[in-house]
PDBQT receptor file of N, H, CA, C and O in Angstrom, charges set to zero:
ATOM      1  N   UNK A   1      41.530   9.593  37.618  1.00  0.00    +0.000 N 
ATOM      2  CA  UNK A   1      41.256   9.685  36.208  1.00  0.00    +0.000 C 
ATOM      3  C   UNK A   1      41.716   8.375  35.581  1.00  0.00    +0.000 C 
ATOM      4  O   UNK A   1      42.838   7.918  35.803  1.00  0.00    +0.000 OA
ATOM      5  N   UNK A   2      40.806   7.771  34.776  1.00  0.00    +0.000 N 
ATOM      6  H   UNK A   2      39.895   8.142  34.596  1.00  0.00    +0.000 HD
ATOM      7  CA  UNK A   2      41.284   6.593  34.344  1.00  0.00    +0.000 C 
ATOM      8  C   UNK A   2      40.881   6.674  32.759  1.00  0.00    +0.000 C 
ATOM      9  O   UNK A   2      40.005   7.287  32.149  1.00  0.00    +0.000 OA
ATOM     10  N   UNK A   3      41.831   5.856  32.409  1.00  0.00    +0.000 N 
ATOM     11  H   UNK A   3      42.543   5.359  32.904  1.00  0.00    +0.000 HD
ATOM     12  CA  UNK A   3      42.075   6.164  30.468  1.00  0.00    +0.000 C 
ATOM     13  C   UNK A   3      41.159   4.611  29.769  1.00  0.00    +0.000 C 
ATOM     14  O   UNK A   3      41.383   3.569  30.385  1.00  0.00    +0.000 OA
ATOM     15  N   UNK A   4      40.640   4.566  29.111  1.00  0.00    +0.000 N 
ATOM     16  H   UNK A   4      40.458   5.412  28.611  1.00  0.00    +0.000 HD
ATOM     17  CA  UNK A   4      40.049   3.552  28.397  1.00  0.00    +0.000 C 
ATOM     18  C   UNK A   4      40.249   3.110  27.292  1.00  0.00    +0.000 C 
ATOM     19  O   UNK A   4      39.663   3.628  26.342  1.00  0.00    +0.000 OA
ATOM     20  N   UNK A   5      41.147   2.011  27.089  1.00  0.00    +0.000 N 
ATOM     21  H   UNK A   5      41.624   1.590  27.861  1.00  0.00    +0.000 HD
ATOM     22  CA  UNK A   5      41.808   2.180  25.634  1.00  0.00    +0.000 C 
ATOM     23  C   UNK A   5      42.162   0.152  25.532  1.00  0.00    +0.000 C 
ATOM     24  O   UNK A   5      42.451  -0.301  26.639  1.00  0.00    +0.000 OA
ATOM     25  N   UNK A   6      42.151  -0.431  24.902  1.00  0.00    +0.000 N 
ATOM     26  H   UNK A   6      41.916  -0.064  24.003  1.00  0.00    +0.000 HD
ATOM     27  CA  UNK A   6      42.507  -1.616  24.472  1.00  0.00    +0.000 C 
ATOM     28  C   UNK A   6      43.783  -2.572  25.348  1.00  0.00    +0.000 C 
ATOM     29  O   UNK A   6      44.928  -2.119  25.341  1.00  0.00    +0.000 OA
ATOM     30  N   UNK A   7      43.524  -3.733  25.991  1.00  0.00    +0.000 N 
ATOM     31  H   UNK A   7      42.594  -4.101  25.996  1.00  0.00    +0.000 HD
ATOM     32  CA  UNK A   7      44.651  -4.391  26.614  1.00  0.00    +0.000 C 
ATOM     33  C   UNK A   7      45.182  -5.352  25.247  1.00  0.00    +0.000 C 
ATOM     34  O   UNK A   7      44.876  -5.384  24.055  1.00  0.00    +0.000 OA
ATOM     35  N   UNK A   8      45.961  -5.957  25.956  1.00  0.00    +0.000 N 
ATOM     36  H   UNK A   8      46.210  -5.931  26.924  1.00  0.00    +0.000 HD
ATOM     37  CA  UNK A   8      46.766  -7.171  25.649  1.00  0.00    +0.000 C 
ATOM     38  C   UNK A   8      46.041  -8.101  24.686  1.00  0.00    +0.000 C 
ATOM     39  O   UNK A   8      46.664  -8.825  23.910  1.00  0.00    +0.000 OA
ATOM     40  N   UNK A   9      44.878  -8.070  24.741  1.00  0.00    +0.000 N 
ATOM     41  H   UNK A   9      44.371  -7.481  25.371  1.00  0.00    +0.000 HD
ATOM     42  CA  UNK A   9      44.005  -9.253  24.076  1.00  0.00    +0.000 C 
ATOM     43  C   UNK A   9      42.923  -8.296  22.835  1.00  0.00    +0.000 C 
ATOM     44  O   UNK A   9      42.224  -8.727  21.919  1.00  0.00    +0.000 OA
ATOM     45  N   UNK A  10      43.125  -7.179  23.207  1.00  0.00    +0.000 N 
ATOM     46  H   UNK A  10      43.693  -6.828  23.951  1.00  0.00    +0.000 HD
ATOM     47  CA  UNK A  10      42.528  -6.384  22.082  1.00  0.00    +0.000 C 
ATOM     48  C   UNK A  10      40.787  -6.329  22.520  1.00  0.00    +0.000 C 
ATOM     49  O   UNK A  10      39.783  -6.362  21.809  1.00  0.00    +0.000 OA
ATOM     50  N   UNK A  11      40.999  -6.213  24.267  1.00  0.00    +0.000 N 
ATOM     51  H   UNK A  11      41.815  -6.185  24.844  1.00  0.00    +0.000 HD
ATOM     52  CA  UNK A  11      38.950  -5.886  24.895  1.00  0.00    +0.000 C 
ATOM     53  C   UNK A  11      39.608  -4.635  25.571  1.00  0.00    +0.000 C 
ATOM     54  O   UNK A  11      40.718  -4.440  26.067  1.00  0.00    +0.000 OA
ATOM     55  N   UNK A  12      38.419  -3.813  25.387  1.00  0.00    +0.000 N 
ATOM     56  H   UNK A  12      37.517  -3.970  24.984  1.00  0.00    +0.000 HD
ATOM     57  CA  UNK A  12      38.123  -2.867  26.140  1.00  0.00    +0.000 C 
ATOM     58  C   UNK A  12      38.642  -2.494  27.172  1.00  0.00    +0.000 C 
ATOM     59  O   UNK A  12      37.582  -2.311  27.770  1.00  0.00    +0.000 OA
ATOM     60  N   UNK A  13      39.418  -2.214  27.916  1.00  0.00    +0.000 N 
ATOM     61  H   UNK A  13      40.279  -2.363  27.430  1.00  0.00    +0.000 HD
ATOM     62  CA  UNK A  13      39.786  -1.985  29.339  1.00  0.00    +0.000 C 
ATOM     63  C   UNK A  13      40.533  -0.656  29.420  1.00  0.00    +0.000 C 
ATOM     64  O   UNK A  13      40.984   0.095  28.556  1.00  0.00    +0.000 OA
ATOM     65  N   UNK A  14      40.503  -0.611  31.188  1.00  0.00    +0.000 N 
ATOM     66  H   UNK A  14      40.137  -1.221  31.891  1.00  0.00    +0.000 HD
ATOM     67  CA  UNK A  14      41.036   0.382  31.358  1.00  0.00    +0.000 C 
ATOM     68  C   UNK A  14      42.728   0.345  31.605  1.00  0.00    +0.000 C 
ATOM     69  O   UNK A  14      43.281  -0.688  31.982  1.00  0.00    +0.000 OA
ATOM     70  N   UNK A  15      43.423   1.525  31.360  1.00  0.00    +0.000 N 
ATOM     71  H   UNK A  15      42.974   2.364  31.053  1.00  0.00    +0.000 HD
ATOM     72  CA  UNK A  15      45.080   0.876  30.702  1.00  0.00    +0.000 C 
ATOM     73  C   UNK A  15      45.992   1.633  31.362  1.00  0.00    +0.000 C 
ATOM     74  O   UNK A  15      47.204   1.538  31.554  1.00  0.00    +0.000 OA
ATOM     75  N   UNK A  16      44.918   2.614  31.751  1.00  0.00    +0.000 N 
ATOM     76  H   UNK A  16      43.933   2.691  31.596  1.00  0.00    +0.000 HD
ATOM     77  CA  UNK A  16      46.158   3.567  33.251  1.00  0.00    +0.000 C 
ATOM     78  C   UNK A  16      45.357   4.729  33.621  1.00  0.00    +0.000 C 
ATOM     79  O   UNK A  16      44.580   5.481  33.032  1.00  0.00    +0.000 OA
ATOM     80  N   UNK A  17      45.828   4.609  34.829  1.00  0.00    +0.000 N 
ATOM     81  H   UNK A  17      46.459   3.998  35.307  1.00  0.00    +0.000 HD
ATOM     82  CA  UNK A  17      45.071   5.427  36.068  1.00  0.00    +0.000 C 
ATOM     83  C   UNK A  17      45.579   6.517  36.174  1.00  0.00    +0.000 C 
ATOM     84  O   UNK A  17      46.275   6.715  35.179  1.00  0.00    +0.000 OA
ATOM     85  N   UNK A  18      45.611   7.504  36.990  1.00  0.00    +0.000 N 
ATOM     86  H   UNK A  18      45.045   7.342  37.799  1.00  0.00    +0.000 HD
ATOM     87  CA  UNK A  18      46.334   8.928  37.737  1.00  0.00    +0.000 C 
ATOM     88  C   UNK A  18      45.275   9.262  39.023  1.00  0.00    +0.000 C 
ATOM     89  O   UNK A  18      44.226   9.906  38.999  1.00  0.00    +0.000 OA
ATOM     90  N   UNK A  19      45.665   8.866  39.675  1.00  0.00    +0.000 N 
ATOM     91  H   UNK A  19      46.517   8.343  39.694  1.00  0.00    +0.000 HD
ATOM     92  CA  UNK A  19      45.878   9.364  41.050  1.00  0.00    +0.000 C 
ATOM     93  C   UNK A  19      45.861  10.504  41.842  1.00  0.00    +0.000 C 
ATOM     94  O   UNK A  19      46.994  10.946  42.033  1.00  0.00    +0.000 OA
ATOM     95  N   UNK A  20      44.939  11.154  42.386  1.00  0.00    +0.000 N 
ATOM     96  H   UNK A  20      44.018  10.795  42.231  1.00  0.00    +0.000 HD
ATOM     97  CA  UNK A  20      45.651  12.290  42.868  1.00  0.00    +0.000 C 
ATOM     98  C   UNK A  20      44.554  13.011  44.396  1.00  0.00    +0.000 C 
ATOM     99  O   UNK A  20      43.701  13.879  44.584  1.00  0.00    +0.000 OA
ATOM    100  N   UNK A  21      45.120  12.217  44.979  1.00  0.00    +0.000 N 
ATOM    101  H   UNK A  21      45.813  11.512  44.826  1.00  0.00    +0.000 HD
ATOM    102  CA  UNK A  21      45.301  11.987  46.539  1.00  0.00    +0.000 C 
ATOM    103  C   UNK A  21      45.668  13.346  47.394  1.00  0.00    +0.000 C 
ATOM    104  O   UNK A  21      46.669  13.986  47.070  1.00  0.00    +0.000 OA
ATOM    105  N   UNK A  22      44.817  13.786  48.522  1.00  0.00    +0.000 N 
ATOM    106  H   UNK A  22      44.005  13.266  48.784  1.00  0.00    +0.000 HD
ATOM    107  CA  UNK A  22      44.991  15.056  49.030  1.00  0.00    +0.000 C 
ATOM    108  C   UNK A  22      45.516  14.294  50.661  1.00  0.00    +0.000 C 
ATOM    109  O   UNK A  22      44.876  13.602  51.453  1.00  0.00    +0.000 OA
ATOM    110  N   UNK A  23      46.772  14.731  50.682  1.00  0.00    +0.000 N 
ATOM    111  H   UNK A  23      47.291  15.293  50.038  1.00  0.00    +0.000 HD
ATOM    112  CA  UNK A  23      47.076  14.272  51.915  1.00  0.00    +0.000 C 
ATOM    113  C   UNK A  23      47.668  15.183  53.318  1.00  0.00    +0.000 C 
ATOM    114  O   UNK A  23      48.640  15.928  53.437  1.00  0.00    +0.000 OA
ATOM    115  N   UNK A  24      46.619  14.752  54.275  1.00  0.00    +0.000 N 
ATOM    116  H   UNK A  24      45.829  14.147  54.178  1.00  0.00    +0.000 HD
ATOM    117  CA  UNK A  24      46.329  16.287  55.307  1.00  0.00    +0.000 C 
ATOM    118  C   UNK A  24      47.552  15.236  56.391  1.00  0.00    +0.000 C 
ATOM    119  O   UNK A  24      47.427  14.011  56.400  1.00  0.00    +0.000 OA
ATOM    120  N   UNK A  25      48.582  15.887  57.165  1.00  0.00    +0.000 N 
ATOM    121  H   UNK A  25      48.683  16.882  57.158  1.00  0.00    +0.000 HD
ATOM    122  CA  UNK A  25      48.581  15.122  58.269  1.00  0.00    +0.000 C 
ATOM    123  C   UNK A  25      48.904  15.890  59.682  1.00  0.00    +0.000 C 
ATOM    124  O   UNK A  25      49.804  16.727  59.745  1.00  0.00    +0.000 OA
ATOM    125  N   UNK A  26      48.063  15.523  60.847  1.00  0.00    +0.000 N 
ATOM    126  H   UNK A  26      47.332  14.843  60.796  1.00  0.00    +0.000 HD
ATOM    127  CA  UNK A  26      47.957  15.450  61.851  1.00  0.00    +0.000 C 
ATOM    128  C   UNK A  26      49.149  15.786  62.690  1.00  0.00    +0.000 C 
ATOM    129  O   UNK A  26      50.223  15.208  62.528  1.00  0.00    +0.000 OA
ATOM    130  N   UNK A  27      48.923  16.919  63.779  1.00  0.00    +0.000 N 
ATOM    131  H   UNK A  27      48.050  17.389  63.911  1.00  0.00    +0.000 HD
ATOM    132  CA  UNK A  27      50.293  17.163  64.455  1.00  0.00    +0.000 C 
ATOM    133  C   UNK A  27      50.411  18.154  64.262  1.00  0.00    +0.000 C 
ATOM    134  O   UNK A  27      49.641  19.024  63.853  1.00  0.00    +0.000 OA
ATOM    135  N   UNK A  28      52.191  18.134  64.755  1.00  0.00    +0.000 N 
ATOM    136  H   UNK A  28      52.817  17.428  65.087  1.00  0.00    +0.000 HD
ATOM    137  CA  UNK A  28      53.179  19.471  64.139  1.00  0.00    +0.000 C 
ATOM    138  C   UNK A  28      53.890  19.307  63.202  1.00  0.00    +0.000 C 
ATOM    139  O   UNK A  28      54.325  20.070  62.339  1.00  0.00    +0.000 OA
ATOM    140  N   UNK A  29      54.108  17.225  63.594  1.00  0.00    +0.000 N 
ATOM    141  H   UNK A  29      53.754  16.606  64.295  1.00  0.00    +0.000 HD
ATOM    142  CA  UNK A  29      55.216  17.228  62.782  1.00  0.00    +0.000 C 
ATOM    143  C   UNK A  29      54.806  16.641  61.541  1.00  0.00    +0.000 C 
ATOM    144  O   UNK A  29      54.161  15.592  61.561  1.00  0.00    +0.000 OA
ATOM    145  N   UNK A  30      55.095  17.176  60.512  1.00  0.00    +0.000 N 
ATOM    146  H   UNK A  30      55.619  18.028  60.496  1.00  0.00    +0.000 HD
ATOM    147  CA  UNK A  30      54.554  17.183  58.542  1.00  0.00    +0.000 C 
ATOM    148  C   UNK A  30      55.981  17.296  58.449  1.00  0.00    +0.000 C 
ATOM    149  O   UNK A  30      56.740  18.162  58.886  1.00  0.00    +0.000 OA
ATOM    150  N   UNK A  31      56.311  15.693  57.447  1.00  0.00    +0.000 N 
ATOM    151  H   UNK A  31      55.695  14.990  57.093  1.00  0.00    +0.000 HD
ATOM    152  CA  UNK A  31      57.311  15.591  56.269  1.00  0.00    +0.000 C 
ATOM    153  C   UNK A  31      57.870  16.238  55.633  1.00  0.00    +0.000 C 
ATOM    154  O   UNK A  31      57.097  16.263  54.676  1.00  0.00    +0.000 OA
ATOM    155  N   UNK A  32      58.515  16.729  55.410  1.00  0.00    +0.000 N 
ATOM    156  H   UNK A  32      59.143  16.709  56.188  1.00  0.00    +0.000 HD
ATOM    157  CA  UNK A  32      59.300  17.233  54.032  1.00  0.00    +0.000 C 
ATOM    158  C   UNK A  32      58.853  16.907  53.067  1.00  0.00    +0.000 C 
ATOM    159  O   UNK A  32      57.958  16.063  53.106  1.00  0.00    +0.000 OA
ATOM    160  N   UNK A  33      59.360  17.525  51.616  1.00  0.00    +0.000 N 
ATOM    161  H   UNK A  33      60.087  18.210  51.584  1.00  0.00    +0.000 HD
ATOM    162  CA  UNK A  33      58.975  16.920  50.320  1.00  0.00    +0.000 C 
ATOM    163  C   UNK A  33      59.716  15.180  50.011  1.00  0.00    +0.000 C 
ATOM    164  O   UNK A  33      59.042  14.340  49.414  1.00  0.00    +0.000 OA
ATOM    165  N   UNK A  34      61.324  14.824  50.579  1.00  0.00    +0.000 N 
ATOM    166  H   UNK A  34      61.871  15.506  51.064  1.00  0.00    +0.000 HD
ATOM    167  CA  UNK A  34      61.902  14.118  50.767  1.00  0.00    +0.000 C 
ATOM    168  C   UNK A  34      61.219  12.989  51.404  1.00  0.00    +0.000 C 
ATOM    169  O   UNK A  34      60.722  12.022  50.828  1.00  0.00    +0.000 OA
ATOM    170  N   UNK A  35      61.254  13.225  52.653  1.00  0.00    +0.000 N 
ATOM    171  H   UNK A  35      61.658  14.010  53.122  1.00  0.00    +0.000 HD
ATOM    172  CA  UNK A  35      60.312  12.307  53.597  1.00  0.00    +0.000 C 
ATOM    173  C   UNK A  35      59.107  11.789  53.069  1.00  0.00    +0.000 C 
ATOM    174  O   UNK A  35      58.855  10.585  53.118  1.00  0.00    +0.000 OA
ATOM    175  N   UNK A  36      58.415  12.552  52.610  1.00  0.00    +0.000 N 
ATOM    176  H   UNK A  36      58.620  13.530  52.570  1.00  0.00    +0.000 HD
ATOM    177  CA  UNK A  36      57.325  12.086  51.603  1.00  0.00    +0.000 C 
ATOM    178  C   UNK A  36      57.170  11.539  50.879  1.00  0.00    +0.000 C 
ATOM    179  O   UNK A  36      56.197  10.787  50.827  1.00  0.00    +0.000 OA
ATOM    180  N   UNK A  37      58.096  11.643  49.913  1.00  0.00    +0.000 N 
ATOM    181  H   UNK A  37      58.887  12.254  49.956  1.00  0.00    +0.000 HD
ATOM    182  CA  UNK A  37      58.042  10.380  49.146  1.00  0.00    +0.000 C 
ATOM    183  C   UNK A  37      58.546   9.377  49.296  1.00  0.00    +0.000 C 
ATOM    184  O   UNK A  37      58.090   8.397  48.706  1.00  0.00    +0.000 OA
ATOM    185  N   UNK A  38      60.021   9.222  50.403  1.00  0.00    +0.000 N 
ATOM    186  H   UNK A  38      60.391  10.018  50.881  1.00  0.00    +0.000 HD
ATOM    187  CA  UNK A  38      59.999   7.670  51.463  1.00  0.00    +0.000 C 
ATOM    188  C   UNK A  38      58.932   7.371  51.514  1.00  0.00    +0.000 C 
ATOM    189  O   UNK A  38      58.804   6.426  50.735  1.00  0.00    +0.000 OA
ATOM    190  N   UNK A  39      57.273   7.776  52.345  1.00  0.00    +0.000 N 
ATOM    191  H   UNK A  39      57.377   8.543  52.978  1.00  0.00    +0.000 HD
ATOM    192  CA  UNK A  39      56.795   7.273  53.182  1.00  0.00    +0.000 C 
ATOM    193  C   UNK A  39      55.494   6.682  51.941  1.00  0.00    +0.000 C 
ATOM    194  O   UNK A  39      54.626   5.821  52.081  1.00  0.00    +0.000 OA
ATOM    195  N   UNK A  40      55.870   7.662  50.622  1.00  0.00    +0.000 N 
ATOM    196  H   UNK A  40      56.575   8.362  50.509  1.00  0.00    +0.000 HD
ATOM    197  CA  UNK A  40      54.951   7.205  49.779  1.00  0.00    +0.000 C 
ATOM    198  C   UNK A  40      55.554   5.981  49.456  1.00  0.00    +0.000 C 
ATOM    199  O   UNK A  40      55.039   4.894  49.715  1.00  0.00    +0.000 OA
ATOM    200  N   UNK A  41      56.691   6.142  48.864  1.00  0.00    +0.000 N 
ATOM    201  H   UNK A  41      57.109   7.026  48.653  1.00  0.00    +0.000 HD
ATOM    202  CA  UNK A  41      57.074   4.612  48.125  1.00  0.00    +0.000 C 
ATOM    203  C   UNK A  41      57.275   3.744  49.103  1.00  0.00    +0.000 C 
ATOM    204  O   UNK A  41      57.727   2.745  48.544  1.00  0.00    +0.000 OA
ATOM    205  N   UNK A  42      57.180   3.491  50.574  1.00  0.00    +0.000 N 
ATOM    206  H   UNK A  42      56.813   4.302  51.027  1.00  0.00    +0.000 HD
ATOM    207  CA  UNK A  42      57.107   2.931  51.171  1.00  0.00    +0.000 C 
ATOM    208  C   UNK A  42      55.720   2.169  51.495  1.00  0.00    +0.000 C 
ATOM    209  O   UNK A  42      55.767   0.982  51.819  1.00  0.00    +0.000 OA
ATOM    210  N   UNK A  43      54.468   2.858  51.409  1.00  0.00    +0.000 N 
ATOM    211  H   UNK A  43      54.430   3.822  51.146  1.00  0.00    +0.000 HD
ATOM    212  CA  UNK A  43      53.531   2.349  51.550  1.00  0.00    +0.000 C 
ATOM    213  C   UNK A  43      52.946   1.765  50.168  1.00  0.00    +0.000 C 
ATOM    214  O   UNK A  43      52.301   0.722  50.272  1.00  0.00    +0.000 OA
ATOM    215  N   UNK A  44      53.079   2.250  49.056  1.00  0.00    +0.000 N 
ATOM    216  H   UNK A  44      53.603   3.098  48.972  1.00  0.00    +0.000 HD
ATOM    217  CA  UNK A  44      53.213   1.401  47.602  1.00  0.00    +0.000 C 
ATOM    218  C   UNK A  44      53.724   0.376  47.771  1.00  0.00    +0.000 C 
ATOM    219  O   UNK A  44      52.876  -0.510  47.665  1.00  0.00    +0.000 OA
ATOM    220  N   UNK A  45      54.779  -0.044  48.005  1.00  0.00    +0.000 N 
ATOM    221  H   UNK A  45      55.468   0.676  48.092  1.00  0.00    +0.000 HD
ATOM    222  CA  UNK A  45      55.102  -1.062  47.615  1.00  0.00    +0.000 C 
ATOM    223  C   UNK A  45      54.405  -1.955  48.698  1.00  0.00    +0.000 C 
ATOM    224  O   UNK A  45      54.202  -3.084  48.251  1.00  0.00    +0.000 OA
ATOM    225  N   UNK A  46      53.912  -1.761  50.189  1.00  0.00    +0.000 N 
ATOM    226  H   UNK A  46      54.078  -0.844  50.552  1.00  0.00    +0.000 HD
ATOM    227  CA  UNK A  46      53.264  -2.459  50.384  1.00  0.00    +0.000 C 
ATOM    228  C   UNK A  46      51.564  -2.839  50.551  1.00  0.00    +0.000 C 
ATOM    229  O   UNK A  46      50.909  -3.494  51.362  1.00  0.00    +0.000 OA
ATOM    230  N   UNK A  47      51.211  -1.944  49.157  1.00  0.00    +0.000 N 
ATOM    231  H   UNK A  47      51.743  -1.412  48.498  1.00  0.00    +0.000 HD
ATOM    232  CA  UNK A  47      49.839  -1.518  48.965  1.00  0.00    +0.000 C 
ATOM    233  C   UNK A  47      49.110  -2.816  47.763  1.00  0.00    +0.000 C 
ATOM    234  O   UNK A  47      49.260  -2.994  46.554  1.00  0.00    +0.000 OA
ATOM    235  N   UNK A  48      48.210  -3.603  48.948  1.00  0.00    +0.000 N 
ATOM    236  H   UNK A  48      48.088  -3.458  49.930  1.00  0.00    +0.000 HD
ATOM    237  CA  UNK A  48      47.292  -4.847  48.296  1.00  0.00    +0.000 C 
ATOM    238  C   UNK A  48      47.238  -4.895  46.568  1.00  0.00    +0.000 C 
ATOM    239  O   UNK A  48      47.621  -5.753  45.772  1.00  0.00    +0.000 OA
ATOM    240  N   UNK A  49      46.329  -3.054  46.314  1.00  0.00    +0.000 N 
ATOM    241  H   UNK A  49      46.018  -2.358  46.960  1.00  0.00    +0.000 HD
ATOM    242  CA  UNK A  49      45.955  -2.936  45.173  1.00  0.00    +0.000 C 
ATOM    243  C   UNK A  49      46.906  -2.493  44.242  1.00  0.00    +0.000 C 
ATOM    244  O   UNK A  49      46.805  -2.754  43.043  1.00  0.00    +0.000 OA
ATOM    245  N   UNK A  50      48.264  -1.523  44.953  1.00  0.00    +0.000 N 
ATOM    246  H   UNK A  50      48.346  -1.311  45.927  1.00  0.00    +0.000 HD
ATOM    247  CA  UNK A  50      49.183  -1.285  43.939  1.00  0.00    +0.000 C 
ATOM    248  C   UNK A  50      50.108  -2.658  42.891  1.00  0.00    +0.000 C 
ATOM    249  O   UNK A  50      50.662  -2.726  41.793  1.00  0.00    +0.000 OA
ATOM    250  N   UNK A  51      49.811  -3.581  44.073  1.00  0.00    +0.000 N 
ATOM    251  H   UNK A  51      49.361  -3.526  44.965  1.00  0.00    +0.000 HD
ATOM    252  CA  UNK A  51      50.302  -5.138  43.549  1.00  0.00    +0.000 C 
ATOM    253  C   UNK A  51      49.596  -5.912  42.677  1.00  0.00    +0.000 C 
ATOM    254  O   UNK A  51      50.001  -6.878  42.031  1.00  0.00    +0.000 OA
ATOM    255  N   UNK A  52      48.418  -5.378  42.707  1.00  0.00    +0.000 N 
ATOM    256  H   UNK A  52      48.089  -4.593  43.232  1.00  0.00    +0.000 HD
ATOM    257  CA  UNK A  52      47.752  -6.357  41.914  1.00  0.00    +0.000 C 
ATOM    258  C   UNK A  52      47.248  -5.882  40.495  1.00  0.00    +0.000 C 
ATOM    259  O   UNK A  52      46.933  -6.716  39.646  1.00  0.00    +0.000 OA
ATOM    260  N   UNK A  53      47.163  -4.264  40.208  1.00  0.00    +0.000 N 
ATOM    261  H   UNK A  53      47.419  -3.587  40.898  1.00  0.00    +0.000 HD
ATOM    262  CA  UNK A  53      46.725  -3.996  39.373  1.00  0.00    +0.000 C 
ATOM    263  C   UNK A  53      47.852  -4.503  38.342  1.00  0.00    +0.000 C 
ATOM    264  O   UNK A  53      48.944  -4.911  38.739  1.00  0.00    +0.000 OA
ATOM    265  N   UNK A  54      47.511  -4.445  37.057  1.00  0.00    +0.000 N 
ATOM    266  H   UNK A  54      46.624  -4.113  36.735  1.00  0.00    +0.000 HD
ATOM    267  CA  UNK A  54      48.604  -4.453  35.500  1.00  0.00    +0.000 C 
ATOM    268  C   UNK A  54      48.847  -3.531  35.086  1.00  0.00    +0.000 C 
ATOM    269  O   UNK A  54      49.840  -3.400  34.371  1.00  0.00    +0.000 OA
ATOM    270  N   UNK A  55      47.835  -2.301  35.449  1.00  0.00    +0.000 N 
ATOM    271  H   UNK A  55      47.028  -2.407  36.030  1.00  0.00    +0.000 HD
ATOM    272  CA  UNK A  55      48.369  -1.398  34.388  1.00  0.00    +0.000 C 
ATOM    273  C   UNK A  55      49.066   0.037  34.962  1.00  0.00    +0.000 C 
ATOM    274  O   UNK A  55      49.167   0.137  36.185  1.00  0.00    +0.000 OA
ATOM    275  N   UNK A  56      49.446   0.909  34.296  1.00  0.00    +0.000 N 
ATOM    276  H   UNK A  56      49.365   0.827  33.302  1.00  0.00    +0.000 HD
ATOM    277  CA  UNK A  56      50.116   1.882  34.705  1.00  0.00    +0.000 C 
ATOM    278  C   UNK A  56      49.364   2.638  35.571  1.00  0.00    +0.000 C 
ATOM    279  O   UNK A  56      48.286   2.953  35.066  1.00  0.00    +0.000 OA
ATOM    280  N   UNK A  57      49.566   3.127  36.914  1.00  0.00    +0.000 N 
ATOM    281  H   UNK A  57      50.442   2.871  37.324  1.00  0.00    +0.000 HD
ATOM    282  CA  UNK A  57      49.130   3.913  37.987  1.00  0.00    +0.000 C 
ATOM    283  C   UNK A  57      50.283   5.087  38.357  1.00  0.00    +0.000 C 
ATOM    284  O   UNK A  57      51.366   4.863  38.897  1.00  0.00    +0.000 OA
ATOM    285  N   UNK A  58      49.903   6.046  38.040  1.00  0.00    +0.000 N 
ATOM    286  H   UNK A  58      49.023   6.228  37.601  1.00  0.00    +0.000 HD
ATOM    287  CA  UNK A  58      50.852   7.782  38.495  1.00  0.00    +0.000 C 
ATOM    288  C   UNK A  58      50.289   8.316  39.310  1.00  0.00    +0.000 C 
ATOM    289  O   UNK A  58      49.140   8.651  39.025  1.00  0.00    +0.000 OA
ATOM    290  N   UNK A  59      50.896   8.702  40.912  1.00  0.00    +0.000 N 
ATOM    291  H   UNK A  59      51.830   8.429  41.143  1.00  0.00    +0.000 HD
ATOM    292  CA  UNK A  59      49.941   9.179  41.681  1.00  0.00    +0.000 C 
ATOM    293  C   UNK A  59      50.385  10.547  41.282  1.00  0.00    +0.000 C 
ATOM    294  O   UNK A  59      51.419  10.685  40.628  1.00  0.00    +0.000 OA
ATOM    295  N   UNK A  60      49.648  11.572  41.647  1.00  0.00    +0.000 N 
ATOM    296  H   UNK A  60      48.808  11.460  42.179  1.00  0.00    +0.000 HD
ATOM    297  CA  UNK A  60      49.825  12.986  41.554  1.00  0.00    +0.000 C 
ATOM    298  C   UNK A  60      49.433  13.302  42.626  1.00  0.00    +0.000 C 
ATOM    299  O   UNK A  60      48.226  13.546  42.641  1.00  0.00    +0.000 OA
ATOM    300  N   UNK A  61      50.035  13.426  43.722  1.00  0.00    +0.000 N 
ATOM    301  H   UNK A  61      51.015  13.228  43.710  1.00  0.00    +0.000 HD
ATOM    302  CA  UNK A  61      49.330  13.634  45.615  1.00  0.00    +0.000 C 
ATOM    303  C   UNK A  61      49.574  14.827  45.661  1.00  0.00    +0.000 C 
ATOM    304  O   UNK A  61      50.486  15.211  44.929  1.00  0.00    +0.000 OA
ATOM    305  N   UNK A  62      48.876  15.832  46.510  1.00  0.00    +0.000 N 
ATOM    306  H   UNK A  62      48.136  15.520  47.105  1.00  0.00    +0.000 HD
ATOM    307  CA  UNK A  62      49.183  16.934  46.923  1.00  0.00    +0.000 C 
ATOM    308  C   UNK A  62      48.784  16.970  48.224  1.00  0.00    +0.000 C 
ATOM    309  O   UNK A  62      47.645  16.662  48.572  1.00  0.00    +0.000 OA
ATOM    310  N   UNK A  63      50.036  17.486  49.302  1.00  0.00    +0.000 N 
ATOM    311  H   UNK A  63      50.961  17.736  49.018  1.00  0.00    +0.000 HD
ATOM    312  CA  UNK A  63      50.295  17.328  50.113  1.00  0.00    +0.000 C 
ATOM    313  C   UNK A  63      49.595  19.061  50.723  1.00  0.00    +0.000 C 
ATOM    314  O   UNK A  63      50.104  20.133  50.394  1.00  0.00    +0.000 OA
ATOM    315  N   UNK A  64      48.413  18.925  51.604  1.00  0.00    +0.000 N 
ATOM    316  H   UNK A  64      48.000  18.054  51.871  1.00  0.00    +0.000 HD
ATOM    317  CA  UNK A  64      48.276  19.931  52.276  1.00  0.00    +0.000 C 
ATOM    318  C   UNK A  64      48.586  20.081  53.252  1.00  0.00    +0.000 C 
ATOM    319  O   UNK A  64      48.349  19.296  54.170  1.00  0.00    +0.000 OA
ATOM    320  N   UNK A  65      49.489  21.608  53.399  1.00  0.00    +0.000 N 
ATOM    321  H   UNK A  65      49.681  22.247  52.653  1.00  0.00    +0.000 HD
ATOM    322  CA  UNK A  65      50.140  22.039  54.736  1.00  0.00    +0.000 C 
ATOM    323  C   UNK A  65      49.191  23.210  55.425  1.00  0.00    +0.000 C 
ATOM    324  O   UNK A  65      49.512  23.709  56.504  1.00  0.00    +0.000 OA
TER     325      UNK A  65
């Protein structure tokens, strides 16, 4: 979901995102709620697009067990 509302310079743009990511994983062994979000903020911070965007991004993931 992305919001459309005025930047920095007063054009059109989009000004924050939400996220919301269905994440299945493979195996037996599935994370904790804890573990999970290690492995989230772990891969954020080394995520191309999480670096490059400006504006506010909230993921809302739901984790299917």
């Amino acid at each position: 979901v992305a919001v459309l509302g005025k930047n920095d310079e007063g054009q059109s743009a989009v000004t924050e995102a939400t996220l919301r990511p269905r994440v299945r994983f493979g195996g037996e062994l599935v994370p904790g709620d804890e573990e999970y979000a290690k492995l989230h903020d772990r891969a954020h911070r080394a995520c191309f697009v999480g670096n490059s965007v400006k504006i506010r991004v909230t993921v809302a993931g739901v984790i299917e067990r």
